[in-house]
C-alpha positions in Angstrom: -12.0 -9.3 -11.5 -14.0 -10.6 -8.4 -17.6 -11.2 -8.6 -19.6 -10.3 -5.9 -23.4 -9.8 -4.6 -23.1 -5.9 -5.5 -21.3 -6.6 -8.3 -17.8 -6.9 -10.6 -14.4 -5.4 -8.7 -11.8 -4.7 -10.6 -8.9 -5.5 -8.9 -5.4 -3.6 -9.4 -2.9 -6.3 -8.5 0.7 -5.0 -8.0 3.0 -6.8 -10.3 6.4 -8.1 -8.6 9.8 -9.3 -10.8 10.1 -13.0 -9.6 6.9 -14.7 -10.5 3.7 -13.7 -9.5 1.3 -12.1 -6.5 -2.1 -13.2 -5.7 -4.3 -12.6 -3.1 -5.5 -15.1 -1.3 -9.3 -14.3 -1.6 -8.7 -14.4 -5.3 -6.6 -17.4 -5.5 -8.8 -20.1 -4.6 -11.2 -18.8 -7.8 -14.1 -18.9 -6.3 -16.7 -16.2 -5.0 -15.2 -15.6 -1.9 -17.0 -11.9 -0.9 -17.1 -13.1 3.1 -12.9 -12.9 3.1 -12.6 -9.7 1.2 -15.4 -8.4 3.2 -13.4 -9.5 6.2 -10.2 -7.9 4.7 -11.8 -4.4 4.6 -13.3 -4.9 7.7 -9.8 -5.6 9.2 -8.0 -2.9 7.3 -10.5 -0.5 8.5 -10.6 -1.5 12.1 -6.6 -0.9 12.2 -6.7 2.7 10.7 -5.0 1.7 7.1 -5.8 4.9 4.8 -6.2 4.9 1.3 -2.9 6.6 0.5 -1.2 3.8 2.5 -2.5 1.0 0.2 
């Protein structure tokens, strides 16, 4: 879950077979809604479509 002004995401983290995968902006356990808003941004700017995350 990340918190954020708007509200709770839920998250669907894929799961890997040798140890574990975390995102960055969740990592650091903190509210951090500038880098995921900065994420989407980015992601959006370079044409990434929902079907290719």
């Amino acid at each position: 879950r990340l918190h954020t002004r708007l509200g709770t995401l839920y998250l669907m983290v894929p799961k890997v077979r040798k140890g574990g995968y975390i995102p960055f902006f969740v990592a650091e356990k903190k509210r951090s809604e500038a880098a995921l808003m900065s994420l989407v941004q980015e992601a959006f700017i370079n044409g990434v479509s929902t079907r290719k995350v």
